[in-house]
SEDREN-279786 format. One line per field, with one value per atom (N, C-alpha, C, O): z, x, y; residue number from 1. Coordinates in nm, 3 decimals. Example, Ala and Ser with C-alpha at 12.3 -4.5 7.8 and 13.67 -1.06 7.14 Angstrom:
residues 2
c3 = c(0.780 0.780 0.780 0.846 0.708 0.714 0.787 0.804)
c1 = c(1.319 1.230 1.320 1.424 1.285 1.367 1.290 1.341)
c2 = c(-0.569 -0.450 -0.330 -0.332 -0.225 -0.106 0.003 0.114)
pos = c(1 1 1 1 2 2 2 2)
//
This chain:
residues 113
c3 = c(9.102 8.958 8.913 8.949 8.836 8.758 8.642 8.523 8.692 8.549 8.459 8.350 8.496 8.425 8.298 8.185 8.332 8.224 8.122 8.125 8.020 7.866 7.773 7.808 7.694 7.622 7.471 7.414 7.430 7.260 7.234 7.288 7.142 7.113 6.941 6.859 6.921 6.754 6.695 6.726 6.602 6.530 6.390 6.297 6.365 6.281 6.220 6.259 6.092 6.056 6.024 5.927 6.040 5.995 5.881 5.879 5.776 5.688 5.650 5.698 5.545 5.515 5.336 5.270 5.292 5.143 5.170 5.269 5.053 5.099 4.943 4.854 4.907 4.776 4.790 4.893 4.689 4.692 4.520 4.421 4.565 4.440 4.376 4.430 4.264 4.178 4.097 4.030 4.089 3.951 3.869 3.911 3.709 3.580 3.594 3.665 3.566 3.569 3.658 3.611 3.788 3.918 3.912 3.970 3.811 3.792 3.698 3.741 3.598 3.496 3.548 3.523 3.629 3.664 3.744 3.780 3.782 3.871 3.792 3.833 3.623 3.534 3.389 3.299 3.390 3.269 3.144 3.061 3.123 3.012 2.973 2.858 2.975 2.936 2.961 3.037 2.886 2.845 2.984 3.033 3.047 3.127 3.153 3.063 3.334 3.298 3.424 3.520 3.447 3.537 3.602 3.710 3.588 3.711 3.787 3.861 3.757 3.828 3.968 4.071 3.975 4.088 4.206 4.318 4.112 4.212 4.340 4.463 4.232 4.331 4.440 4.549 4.407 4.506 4.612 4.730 4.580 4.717 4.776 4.896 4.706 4.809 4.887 5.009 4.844 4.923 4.973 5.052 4.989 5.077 5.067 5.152 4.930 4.908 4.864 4.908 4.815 4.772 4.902 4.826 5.007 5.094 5.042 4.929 5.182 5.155 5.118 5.181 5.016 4.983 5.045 5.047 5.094 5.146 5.202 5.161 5.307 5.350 5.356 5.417 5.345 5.352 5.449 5.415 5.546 5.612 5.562 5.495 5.562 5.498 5.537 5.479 5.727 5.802 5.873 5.833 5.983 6.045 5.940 5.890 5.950 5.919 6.016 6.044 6.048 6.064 5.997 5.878 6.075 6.009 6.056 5.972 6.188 6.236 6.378 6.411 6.497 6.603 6.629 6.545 6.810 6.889 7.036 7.101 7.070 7.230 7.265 7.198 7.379 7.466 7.594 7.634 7.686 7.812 7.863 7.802 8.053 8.105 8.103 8.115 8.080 8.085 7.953 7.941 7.823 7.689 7.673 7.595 7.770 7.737 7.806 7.752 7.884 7.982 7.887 7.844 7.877 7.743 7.649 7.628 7.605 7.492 7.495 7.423 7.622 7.703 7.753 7.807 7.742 7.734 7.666 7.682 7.541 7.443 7.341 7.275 7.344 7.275 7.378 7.337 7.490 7.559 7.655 7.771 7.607 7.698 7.810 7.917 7.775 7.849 7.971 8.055 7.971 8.099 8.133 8.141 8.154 8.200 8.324 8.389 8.397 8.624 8.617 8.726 8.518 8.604 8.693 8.695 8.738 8.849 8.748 8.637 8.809 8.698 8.751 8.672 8.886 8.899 8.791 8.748 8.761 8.733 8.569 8.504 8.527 8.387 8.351 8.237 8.445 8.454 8.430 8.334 8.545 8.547 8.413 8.386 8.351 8.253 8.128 8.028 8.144 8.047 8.025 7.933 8.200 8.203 8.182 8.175 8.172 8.141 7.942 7.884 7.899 7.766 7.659 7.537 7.777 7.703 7.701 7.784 7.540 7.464 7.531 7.488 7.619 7.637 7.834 7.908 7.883 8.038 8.083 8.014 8.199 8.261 8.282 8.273 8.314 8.353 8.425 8.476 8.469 8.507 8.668 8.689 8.791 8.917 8.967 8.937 9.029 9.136 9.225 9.237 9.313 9.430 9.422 9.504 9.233 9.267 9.252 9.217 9.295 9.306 9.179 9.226 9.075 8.929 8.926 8.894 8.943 8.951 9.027 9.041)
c1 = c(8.891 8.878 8.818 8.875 8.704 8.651 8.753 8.748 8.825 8.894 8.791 8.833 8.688 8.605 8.541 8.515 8.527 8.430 8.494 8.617 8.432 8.476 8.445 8.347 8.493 8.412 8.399 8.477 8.331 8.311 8.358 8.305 8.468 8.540 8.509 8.546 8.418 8.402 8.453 8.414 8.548 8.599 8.572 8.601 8.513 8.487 8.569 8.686 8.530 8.560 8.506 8.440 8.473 8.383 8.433 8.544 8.344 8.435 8.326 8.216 8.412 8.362 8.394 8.489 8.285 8.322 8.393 8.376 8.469 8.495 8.518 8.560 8.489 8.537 8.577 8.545 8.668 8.815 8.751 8.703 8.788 8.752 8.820 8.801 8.899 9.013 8.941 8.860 8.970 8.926 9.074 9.189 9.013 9.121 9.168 9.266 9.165 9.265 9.388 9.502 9.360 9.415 9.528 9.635 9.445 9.473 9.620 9.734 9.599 9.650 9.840 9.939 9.823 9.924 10.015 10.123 9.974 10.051 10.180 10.296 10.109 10.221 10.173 10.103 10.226 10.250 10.264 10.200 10.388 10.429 10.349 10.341 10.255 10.145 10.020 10.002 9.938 9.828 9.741 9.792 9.657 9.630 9.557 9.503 9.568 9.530 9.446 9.516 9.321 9.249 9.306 9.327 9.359 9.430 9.533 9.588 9.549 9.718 9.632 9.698 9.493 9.446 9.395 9.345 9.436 9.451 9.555 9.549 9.657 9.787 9.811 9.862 9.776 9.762 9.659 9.688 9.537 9.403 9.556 9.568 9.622 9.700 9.789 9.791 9.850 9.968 9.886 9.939 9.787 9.738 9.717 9.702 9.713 9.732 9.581 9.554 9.530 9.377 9.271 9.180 9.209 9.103 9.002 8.962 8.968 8.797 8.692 8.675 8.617 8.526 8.364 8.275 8.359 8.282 8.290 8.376 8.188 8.211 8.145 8.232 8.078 7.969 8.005 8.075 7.949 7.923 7.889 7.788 7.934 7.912 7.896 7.880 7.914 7.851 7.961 8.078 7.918 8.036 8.006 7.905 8.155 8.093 8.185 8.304 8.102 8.187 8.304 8.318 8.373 8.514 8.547 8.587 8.529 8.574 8.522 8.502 8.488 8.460 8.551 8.579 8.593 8.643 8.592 8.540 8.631 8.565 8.715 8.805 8.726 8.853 8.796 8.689 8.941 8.964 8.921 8.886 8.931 8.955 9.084 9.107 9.202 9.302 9.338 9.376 9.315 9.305 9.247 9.288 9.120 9.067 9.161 9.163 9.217 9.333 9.416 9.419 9.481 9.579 9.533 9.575 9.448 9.361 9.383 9.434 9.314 9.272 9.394 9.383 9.481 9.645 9.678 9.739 9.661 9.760 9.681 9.750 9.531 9.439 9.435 9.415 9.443 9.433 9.567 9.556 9.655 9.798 9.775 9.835 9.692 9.691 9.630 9.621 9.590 9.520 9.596 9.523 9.704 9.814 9.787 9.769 9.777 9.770 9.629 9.573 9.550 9.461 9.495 9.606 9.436 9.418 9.356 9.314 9.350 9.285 9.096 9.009 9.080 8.939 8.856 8.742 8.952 8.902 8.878 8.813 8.938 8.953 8.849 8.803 8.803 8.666 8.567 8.493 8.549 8.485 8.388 8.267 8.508 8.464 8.441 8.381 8.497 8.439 8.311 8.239 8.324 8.171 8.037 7.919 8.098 7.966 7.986 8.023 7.962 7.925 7.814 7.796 7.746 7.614 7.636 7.670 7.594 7.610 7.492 7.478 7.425 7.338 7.379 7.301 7.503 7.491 7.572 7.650 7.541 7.616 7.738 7.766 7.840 7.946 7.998 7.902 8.117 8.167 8.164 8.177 8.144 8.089 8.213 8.214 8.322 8.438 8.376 8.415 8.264 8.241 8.202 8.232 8.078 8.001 8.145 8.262 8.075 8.147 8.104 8.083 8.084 8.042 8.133 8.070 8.233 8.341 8.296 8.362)
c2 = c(15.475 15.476 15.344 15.241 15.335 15.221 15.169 15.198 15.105 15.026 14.914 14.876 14.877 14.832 14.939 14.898 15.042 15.150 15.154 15.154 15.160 15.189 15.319 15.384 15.351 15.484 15.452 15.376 15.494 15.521 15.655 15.753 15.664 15.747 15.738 15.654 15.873 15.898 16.006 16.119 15.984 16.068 16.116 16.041 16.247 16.360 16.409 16.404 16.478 16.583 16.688 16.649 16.848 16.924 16.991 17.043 16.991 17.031 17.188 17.216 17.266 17.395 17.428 17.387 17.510 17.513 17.691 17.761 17.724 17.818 17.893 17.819 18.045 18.047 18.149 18.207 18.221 18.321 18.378 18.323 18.523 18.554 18.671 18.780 18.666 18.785 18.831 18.767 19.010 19.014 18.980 18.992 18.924 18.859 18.960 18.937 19.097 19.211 19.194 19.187 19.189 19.170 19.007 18.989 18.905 18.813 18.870 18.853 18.922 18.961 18.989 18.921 19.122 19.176 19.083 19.128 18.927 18.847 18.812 18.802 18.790 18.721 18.826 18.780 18.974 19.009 19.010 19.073 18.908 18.908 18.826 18.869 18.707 18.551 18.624 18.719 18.565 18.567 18.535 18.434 18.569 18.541 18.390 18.327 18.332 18.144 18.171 18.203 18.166 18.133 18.075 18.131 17.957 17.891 17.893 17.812 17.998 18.090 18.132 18.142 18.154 18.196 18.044 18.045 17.927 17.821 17.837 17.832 17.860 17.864 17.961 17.936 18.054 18.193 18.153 18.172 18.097 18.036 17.911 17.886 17.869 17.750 17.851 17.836 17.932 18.058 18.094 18.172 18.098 18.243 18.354 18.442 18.355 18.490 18.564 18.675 18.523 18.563 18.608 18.572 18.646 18.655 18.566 18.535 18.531 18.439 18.530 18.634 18.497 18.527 18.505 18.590 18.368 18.343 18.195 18.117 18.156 18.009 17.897 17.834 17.838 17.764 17.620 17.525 17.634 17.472 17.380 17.399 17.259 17.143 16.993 16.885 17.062 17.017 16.889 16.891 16.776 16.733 16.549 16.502 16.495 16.373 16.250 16.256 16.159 16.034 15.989 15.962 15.985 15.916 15.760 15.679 15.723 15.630 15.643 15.760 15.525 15.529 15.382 15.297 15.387 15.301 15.309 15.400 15.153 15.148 15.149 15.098 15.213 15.232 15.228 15.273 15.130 15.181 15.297 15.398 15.265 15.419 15.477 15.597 15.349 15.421 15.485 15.601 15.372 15.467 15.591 15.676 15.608 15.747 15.848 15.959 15.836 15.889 15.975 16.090 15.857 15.871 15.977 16.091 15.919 16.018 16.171 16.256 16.164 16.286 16.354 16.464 16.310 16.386 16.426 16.532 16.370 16.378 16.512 16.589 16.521 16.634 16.718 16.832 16.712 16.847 16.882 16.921 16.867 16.867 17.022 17.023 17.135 17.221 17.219 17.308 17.107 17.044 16.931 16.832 16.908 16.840 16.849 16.746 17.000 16.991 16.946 16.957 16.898 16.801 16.690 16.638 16.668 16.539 16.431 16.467 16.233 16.193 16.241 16.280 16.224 16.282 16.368 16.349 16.470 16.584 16.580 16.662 16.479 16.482 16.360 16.364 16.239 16.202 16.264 16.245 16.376 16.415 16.512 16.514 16.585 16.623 16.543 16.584 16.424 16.334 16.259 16.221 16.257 16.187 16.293 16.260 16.434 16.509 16.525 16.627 16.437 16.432 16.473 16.462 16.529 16.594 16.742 16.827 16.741 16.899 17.001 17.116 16.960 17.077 17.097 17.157 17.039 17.052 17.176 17.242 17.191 17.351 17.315 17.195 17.412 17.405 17.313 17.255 17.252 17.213 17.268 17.388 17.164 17.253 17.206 17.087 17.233 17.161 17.095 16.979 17.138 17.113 16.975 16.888 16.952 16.803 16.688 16.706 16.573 16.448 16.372 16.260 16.366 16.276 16.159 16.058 16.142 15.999 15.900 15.797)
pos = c(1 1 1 1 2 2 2 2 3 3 3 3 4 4 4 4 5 5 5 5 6 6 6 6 7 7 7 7 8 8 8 8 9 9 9 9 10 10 10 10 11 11 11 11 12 12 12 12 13 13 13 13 14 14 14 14 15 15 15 15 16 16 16 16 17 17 17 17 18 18 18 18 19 19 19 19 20 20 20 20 21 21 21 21 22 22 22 22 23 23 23 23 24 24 24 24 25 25 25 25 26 26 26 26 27 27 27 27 28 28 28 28 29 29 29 29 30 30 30 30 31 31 31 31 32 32 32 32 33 33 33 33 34 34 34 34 35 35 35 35 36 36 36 36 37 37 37 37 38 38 38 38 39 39 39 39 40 40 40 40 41 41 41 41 42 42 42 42 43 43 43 43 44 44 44 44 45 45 45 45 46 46 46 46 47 47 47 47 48 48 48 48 49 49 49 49 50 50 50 50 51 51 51 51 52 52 52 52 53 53 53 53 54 54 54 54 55 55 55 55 56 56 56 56 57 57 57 57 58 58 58 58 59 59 59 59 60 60 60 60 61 61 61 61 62 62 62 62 63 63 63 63 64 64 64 64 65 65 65 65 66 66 66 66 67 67 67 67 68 68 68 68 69 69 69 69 70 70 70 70 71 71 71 71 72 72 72 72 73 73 73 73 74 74 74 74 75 75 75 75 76 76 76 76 77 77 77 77 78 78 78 78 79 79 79 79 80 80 80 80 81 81 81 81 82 82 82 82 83 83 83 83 84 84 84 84 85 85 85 85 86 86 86 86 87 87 87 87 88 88 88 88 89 89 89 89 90 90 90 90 91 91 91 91 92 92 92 92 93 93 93 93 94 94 94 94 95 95 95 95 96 96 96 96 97 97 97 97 98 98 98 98 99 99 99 99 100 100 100 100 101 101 101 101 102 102 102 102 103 103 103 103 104 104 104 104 105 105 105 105 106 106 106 106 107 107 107 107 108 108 108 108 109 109 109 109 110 110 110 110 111 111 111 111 112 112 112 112 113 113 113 113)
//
């Protein structure tokens, strides 16, 4: 293991627009007896209760970046992917060091570490 190597670790968020849509009628029957309030259909998009209407991407943004250890990335790399716990540390190199979004699978056989 290289205890010298370091990583740049950048953290995102992707965010999405999303809109929900009642008919006022539909709106209406939630609260009867009052006059009806457009914004009674805020609260229902927070419950859950309304369906998405539609979604729009809004694409990913920078939040923050850090240089870390190999053992911080270790760490890291535990703690976001715990379902990969029976890795080995080899193996969890390995897939780190393939960082490029356009490469093939993951091969067991090659040696990348």
């Amino acid at each position: 293991m290289d205890d010298t190597e370091q990583y740049v670790v950048v953290d995102t968020v992707y965010t999405f627009s999303h809109k929900y849509v009642i008919p006022i009628s539909e709106l209406q029957k939630q609260n009867p007896e009052m006059p009806v309030d457009p914004a009674w259909a805020l609260d229902m998009v927070t419950c859950d209760e309304i369906g998405e209407f539609s979604q729009k991407s809004l694409g990913e943004h920078i939040i923050d970046h850090d240089v870390v250890s190999e053992e911080e990335i270790l760490k890291l790399f535990d703690k976001h992917n715990d379902y990969l716990s029976n890795w080995g540390v080899a193996q969890k190199l390995q897939f780190i060091k393939q960082w490029r979004n356009d490469i093939l699978p993951i091969d067991e056989s090659d040696d990348l570490v």
